[in-house]
PyMOL Python script that loads the backbone (N, CA, C, O; Angstrom):
from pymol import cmd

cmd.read_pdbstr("""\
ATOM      1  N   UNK A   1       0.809  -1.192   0.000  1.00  0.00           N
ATOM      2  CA  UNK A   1       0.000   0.000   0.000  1.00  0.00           C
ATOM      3  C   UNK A   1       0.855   1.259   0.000  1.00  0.00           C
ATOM      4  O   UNK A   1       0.311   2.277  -0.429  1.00  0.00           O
ATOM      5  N   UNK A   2       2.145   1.340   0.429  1.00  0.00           N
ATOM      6  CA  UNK A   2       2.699   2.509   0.895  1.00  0.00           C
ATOM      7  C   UNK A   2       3.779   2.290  -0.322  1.00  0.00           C
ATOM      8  O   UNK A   2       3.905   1.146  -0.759  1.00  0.00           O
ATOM      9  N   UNK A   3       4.692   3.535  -0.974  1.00  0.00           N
ATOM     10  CA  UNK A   3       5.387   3.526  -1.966  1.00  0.00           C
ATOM     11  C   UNK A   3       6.732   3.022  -1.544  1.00  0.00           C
ATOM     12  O   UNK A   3       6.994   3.152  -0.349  1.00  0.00           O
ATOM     13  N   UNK A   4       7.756   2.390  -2.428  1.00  0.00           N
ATOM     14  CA  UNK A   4       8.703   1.514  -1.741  1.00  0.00           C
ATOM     15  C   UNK A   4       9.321   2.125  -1.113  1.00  0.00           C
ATOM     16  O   UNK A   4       9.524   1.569  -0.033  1.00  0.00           O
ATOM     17  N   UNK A   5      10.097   3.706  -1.266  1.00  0.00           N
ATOM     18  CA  UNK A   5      11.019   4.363  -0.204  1.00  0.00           C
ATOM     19  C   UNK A   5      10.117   5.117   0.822  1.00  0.00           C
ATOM     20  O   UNK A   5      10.547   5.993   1.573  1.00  0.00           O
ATOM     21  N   UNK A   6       9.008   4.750   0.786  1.00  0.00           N
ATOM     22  CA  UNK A   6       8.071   6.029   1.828  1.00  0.00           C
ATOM     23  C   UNK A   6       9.147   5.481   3.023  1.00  0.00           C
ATOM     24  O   UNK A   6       9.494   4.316   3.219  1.00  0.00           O
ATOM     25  N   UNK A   7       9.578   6.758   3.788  1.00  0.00           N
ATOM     26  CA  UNK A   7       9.346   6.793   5.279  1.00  0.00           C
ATOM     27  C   UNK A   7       8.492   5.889   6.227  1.00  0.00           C
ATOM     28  O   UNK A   7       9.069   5.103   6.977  1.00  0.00           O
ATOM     29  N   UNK A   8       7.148   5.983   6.209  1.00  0.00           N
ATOM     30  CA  UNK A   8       6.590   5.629   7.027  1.00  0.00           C
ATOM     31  C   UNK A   8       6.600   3.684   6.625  1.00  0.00           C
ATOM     32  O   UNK A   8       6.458   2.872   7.539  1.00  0.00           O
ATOM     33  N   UNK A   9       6.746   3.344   5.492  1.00  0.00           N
ATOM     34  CA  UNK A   9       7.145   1.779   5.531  1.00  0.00           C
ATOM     35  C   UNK A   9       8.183   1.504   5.840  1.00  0.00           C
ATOM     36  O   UNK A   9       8.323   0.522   6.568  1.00  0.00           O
ATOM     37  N   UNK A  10       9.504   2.378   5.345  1.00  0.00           N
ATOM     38  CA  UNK A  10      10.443   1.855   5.658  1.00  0.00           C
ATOM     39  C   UNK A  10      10.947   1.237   7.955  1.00  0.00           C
ATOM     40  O   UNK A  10      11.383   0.241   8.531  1.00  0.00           O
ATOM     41  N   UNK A  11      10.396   2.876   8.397  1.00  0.00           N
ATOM     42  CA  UNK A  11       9.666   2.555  10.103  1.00  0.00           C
ATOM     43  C   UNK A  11       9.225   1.525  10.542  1.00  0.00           C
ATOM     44  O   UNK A  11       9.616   0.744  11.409  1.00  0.00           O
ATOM     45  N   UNK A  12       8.131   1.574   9.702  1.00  0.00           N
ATOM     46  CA  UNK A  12       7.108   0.253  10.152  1.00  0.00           C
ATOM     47  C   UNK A  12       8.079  -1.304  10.083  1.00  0.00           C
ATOM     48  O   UNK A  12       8.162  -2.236  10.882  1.00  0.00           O
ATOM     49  N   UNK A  13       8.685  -1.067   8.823  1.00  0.00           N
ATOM     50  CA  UNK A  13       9.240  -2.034   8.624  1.00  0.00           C
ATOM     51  C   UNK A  13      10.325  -2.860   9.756  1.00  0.00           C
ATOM     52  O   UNK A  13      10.637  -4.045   9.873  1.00  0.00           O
ATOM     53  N   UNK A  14      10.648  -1.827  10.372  1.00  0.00           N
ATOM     54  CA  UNK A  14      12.057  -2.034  11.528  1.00  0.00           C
ATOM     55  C   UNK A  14      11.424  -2.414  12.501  1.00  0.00           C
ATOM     56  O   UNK A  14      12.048  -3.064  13.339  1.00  0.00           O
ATOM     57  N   UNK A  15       9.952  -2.139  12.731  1.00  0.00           N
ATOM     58  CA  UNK A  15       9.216  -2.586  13.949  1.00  0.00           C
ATOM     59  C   UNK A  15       9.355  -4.325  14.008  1.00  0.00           C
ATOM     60  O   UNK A  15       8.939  -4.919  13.013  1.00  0.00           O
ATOM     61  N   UNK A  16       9.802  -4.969  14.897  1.00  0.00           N
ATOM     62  CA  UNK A  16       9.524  -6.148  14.783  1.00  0.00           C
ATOM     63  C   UNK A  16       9.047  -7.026  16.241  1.00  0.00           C
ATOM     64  O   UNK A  16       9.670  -7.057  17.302  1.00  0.00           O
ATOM     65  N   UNK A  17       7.876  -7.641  15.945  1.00  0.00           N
ATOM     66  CA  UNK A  17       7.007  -8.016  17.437  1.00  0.00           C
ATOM     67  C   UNK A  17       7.667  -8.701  18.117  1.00  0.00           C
ATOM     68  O   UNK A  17       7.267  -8.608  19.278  1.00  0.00           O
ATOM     69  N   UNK A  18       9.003  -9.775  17.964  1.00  0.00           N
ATOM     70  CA  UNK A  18       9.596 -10.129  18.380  1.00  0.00           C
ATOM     71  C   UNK A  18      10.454  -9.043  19.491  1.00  0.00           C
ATOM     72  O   UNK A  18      10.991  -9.245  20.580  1.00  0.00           O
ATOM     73  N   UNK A  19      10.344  -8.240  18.931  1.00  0.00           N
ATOM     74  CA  UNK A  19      11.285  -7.374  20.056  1.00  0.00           C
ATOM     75  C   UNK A  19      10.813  -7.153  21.508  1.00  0.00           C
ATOM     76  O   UNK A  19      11.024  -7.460  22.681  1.00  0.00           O
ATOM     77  N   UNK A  20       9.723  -6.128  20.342  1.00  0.00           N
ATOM     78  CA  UNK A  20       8.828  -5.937  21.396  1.00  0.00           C
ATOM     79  C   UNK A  20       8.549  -6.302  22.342  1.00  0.00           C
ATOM     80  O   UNK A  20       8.612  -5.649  23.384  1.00  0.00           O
ATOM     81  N   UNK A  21       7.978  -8.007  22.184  1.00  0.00           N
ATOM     82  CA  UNK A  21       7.920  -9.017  23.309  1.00  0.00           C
ATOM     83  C   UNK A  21       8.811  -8.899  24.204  1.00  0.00           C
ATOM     84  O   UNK A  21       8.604  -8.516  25.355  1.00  0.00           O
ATOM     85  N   UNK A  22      10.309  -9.358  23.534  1.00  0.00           N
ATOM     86  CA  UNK A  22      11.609  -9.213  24.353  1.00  0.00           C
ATOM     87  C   UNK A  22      11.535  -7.586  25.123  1.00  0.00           C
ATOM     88  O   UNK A  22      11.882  -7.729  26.296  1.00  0.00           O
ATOM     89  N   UNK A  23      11.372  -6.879  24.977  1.00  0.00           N
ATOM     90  CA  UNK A  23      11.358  -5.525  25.704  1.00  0.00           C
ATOM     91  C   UNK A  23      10.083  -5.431  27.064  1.00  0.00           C
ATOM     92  O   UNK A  23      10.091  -4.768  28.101  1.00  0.00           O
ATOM     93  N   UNK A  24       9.120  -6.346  26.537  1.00  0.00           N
ATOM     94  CA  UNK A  24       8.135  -6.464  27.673  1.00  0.00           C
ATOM     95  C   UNK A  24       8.213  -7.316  28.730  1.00  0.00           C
ATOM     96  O   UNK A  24       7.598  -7.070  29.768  1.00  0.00           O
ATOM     97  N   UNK A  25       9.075  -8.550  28.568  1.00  0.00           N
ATOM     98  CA  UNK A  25       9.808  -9.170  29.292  1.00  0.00           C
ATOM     99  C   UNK A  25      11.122  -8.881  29.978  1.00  0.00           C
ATOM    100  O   UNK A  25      11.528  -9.428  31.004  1.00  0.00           O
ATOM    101  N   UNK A  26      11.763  -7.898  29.236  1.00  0.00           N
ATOM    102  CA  UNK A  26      13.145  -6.914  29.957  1.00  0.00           C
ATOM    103  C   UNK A  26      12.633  -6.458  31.268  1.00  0.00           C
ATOM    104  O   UNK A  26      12.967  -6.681  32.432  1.00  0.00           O
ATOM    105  N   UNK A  27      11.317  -5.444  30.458  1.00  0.00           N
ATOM    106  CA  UNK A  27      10.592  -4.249  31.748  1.00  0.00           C
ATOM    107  C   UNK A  27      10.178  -4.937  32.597  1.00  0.00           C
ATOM    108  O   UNK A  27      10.350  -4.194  33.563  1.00  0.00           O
ATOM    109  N   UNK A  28       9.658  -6.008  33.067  1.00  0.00           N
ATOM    110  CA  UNK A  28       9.126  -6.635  33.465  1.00  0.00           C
ATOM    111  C   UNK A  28       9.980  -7.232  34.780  1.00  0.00           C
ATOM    112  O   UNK A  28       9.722  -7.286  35.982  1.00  0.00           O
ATOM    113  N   UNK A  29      11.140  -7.661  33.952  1.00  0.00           N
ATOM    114  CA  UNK A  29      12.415  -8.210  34.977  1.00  0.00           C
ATOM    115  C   UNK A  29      12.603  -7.260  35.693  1.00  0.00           C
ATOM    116  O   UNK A  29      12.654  -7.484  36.903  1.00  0.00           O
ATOM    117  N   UNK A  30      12.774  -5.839  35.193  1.00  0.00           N
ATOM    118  CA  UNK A  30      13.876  -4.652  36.091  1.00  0.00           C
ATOM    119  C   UNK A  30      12.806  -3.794  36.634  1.00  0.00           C
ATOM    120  O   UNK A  30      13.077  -2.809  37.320  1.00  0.00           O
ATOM    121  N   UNK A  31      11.793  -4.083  36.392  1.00  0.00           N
ATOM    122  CA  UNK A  31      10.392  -3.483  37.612  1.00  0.00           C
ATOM    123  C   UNK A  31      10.805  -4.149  38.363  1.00  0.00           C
ATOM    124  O   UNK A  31      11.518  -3.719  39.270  1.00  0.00           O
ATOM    125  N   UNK A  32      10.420  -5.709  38.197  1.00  0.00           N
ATOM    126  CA  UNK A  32      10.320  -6.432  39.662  1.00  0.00           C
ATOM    127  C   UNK A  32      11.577  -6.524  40.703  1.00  0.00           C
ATOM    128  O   UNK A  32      11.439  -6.465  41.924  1.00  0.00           O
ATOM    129  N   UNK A  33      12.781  -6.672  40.049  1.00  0.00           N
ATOM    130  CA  UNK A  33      14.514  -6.304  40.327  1.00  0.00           C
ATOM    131  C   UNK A  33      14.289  -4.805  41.221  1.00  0.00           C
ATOM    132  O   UNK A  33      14.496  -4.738  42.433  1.00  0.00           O
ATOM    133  N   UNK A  34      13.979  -4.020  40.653  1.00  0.00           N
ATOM    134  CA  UNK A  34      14.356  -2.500  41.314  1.00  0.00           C
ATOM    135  C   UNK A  34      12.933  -1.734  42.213  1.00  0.00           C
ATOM    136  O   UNK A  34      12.704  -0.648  42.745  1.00  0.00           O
ATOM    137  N   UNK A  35      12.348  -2.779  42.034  1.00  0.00           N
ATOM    138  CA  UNK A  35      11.202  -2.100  42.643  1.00  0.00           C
ATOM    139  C   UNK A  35      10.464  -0.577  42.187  1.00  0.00           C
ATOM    140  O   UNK A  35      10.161   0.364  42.920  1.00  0.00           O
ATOM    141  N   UNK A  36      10.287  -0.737  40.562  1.00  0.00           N
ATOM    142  CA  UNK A  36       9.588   0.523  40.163  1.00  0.00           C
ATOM    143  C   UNK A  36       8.341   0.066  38.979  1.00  0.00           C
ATOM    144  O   UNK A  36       8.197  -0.975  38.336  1.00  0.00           O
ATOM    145  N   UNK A  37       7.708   1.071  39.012  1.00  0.00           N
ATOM    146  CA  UNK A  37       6.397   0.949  38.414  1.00  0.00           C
ATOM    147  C   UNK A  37       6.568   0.121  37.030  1.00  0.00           C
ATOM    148  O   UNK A  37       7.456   0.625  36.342  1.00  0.00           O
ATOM    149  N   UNK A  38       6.076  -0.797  36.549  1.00  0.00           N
ATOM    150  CA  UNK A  38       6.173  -1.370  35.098  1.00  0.00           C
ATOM    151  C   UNK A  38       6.326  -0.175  34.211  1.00  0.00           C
ATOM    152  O   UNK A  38       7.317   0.033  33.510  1.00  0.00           O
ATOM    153  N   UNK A  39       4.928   0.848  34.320  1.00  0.00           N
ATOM    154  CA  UNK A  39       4.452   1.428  32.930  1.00  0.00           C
ATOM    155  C   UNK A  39       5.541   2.425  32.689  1.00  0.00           C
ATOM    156  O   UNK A  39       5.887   2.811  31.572  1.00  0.00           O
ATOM    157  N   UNK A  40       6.048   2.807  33.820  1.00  0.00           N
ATOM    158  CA  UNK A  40       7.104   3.961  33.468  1.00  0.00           C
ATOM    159  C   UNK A  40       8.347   3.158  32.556  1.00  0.00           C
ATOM    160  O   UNK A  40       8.679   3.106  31.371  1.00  0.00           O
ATOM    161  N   UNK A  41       8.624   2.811  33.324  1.00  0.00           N
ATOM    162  CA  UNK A  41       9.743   1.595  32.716  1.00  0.00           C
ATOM    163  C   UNK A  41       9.480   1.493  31.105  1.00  0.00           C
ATOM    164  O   UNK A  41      10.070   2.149  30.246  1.00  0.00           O
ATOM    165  N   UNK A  42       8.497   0.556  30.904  1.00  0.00           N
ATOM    166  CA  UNK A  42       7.515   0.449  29.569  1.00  0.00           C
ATOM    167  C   UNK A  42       8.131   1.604  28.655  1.00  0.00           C
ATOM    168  O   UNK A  42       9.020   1.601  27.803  1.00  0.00           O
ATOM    169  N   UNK A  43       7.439   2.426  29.088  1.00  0.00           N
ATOM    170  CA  UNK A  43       7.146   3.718  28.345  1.00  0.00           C
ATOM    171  C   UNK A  43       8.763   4.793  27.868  1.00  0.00           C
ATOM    172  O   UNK A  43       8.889   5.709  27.055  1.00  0.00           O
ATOM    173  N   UNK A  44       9.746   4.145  28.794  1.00  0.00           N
ATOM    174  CA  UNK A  44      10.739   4.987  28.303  1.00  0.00           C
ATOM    175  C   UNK A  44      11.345   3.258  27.493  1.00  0.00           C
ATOM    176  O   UNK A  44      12.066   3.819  26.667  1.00  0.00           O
ATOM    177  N   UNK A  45      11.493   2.150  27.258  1.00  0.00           N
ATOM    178  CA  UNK A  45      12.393   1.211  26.630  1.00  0.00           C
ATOM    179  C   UNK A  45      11.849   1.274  25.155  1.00  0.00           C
ATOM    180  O   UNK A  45      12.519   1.379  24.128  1.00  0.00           O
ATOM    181  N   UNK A  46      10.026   1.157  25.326  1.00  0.00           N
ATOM    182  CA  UNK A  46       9.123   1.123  23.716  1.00  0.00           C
ATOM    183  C   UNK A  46       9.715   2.294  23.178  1.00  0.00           C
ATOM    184  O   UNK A  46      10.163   2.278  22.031  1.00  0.00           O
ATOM    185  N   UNK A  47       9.783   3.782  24.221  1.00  0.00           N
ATOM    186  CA  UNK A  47       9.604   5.235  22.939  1.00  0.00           C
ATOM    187  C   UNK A  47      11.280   4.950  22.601  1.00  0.00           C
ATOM    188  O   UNK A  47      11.627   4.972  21.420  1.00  0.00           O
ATOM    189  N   UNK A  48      12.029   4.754  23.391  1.00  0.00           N
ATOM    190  CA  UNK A  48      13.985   4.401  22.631  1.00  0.00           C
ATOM    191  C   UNK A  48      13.507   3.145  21.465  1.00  0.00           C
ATOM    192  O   UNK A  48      14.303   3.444  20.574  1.00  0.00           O
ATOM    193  N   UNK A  49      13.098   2.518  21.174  1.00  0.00           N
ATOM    194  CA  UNK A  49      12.773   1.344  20.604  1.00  0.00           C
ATOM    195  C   UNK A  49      12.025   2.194  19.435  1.00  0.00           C
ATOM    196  O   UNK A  49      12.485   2.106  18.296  1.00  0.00           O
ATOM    197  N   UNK A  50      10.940   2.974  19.664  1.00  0.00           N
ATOM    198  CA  UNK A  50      10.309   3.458  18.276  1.00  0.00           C
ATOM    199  C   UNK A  50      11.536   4.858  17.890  1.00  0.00           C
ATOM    200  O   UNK A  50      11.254   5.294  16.774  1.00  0.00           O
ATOM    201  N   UNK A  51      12.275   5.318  18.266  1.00  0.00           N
ATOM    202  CA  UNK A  51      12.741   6.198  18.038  1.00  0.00           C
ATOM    203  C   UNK A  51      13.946   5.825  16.891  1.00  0.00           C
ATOM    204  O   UNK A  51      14.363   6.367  15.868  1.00  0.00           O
ATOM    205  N   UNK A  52      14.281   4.516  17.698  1.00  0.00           N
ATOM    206  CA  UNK A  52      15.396   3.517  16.998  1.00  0.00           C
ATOM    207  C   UNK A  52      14.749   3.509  15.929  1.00  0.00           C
ATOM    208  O   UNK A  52      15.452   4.132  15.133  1.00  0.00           O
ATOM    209  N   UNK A  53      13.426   3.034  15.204  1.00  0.00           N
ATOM    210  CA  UNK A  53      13.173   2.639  14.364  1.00  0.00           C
ATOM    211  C   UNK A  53      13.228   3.971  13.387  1.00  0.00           C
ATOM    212  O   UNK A  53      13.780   3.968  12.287  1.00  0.00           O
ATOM    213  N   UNK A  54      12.497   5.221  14.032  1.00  0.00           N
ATOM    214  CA  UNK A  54      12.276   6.325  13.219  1.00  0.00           C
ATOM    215  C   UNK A  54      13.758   6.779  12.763  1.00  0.00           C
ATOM    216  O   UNK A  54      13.689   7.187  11.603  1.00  0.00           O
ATOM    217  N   UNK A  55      14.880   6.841  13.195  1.00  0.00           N
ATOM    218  CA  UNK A  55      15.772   6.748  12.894  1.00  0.00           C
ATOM    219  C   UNK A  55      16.207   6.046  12.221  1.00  0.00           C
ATOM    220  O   UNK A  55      17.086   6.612  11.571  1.00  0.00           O
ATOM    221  N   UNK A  56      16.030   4.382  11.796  1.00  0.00           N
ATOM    222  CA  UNK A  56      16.586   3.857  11.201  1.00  0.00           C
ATOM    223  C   UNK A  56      15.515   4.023   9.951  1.00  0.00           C
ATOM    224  O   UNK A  56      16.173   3.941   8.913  1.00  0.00           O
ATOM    225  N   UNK A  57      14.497   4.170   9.736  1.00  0.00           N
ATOM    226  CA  UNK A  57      13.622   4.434   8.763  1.00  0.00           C
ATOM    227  C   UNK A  57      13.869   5.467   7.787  1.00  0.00           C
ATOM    228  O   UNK A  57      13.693   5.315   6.579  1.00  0.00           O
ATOM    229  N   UNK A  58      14.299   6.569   8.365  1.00  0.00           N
ATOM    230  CA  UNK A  58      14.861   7.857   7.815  1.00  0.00           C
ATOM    231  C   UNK A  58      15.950   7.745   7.248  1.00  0.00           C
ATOM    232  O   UNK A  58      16.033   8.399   6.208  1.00  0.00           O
ATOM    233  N   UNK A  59      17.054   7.014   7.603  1.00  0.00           N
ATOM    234  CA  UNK A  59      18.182   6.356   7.174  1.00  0.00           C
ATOM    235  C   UNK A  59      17.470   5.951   5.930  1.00  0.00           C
ATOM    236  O   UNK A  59      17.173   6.785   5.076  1.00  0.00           O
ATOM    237  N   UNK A  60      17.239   4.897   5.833  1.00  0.00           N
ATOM    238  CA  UNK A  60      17.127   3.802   4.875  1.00  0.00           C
ATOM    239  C   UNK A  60      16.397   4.795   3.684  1.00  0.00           C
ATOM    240  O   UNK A  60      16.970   4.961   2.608  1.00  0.00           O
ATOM    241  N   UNK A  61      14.773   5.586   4.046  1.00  0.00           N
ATOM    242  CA  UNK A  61      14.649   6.064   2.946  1.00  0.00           C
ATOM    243  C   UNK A  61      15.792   7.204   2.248  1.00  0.00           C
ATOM    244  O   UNK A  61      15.929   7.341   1.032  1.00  0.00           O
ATOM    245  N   UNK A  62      16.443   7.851   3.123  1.00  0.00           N
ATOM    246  CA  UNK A  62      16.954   8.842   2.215  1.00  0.00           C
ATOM    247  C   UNK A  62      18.334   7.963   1.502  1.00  0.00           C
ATOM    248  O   UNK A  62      19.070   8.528   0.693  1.00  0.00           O
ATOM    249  N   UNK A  63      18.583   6.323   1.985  1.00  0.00           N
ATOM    250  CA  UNK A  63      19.993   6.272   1.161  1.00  0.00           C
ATOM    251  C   UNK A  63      19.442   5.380   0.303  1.00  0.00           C
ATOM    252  O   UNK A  63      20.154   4.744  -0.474  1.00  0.00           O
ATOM    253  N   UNK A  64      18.204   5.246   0.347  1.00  0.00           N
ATOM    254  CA  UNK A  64      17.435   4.091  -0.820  1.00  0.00           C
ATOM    255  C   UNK A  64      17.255   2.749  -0.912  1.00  0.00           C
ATOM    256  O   UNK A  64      16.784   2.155  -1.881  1.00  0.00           O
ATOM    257  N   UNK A  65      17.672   2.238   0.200  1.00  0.00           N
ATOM    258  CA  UNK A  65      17.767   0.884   0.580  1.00  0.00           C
ATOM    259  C   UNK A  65      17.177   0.808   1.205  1.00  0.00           C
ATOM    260  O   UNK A  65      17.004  -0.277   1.761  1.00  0.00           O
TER     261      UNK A  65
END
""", "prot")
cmd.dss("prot")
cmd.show_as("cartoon", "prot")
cmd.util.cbc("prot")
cmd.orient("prot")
């Protein structure tokens, strides 16, 4: 649906659920380890994780690969 160098596929593309998972199971460990709230935790590993991607997305479309 999206054109081959768009931005927003190339993003999407880097997303992978596998990670994800692995990142919800990280937070999960170092809540219960350090004694702090899951969601905070959560919320700063996912937005480094989507940021990674928006970054690597931007990469890729502007060198065309």
């Amino acid at each position: 649906m999206l054109e081959m160098n768009d931005f927003a596929k190339r993003s999407l593309a880097l997303v992978d659920l596998f990670v994800v998972w692995q990142l919800f199971l990280l937070v999960t460990g170092i809540a219960v380890l350090s004694k702090r709230k899951t969601a905070t935790l959560a919320a700063t590993f996912l937005s480094l994780d989507a940021v990674t991607a928006i970054m690597g997305g931007l990469a890729m479309s502007r060198m065309g690969g």
